[in-house]
C-alpha positions in Angstrom: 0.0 0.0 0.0 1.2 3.4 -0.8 2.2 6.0 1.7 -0.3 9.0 2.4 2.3 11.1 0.5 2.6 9.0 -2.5 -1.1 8.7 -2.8 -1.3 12.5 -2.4 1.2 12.8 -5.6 4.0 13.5 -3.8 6.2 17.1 -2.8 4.7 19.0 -6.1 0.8 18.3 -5.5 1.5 19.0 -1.5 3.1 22.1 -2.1 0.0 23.1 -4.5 -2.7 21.9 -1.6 -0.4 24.2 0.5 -0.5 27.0 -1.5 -4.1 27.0 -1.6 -4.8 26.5 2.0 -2.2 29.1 3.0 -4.1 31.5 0.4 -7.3 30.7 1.8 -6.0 31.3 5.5 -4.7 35.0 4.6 -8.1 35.8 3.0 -10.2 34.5 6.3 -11.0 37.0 8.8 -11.4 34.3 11.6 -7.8 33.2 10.8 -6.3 35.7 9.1 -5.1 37.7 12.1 -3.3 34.2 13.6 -0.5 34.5 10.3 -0.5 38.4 9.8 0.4 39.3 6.1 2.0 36.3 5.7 5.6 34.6 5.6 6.8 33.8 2.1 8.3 30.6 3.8 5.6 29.5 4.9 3.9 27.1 2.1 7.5 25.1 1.9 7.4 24.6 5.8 3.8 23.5 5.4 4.8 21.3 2.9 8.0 20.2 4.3 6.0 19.3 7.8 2.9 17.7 5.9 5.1 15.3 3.5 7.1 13.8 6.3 4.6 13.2 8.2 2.4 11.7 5.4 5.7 8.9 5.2 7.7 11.0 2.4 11.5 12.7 3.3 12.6 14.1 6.8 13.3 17.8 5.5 11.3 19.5 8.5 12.5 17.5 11.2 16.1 18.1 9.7 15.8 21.6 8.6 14.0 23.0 11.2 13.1 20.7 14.1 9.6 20.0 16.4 10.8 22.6 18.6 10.6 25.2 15.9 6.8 24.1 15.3 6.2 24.8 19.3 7.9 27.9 19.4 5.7 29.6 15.9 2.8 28.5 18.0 3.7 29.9 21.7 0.9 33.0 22.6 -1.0 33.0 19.1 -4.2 31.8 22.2 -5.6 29.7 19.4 -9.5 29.4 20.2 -11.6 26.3 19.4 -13.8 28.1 16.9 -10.5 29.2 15.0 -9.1 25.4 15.0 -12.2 23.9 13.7 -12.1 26.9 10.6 -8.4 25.9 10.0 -10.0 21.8 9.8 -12.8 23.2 7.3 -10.1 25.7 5.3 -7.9 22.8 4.9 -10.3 20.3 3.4 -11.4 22.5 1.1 -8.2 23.0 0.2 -7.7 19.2 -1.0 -11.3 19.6 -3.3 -9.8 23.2 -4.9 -6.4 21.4 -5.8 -7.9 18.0 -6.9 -6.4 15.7 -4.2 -7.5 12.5 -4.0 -11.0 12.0 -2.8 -11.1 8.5 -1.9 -12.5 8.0 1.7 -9.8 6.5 3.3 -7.2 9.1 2.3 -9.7 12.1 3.2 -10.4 10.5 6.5 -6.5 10.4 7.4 -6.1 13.6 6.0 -9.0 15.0 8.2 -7.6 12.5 11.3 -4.3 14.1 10.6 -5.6 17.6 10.6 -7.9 17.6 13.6 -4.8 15.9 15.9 -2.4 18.7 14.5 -5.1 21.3 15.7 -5.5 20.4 18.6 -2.0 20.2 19.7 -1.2 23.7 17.8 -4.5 25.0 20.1 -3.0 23.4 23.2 1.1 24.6 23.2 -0.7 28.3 22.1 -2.6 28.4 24.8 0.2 27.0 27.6 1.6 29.4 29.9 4.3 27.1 30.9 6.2 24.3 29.4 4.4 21.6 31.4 1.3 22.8 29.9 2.6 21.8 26.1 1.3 19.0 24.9 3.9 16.1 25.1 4.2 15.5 21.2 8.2 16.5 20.5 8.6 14.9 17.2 6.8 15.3 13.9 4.2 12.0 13.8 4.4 9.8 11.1 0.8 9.3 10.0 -0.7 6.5 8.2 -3.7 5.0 7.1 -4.8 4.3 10.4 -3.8 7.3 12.1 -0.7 8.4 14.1 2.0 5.2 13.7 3.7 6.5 17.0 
């Protein structure tokens, strides 16, 4: 069976679903204010971060690190009605760049998604470091979920 990240069509169609989420999130008043005007770097961390953990090469983890992910997310105060828009900005991003629609892949993406969320929500919100969430590694996820 193929990995999430060859099903998706690999670095090239991530970086497009990427592109088009990161887009949508600059355009969306809910969300909008979370990024600012935007990083130009961005869409290749996104893309780095979402291909390893879909099972394709270990750039994020080597180029940048988990503890870079906590840090962007330290104090942004996430709220639960802004997580669940990033969830429904995100799947629409896979119908707007033609991902795979296939069940099983859109429930791992939305699996996938939904964890990620939460733990982004949770380390924004801590005050100290024993309120992070306990995740220090990028998960490797598969068709069944987190493989950790």
């Amino acid at each position: 069976m193929p990995t999430l990240f060859e099903h998706a069509g690999g670095e090239a169609a991530l970086h497009r679903l990427e592109q088009a989420f990161y887009d949508s999130v600059l355009r969306d008043p809910l969300l909008q204010p979370l990024f600012g005007a935007g990083q130009p770097q961005h869409v290749d961390h996104l893309t780095m971060f979402t291909a390893e953990t879909f099972g394709g090469p270990d750039r994020f983890t080597r180029e940048l690190g988990f503890a870079h992910l906590i840090d962007v997310h330290r104090g942004l105060r996430i709220t639960e009605e802004q997580r669940e828009r990033f969830v429904e900005l995100y799947m629409a991003a896979l119908d707007a760049t033609g991902m795979p629609d296939d069940e099983p892949f859109r429930n791992a993406v939305r699996e996938h998604v939904e964890f990620g969320t939460r733990v982004a929500m949770q380390n924004s919100n801590a005050t100290s470091d024993a309120e992070l969430h306990p995740l220090r590694e990028v998960p490797r996820w598969t068709w069944a979920g987190d493989d950790r």
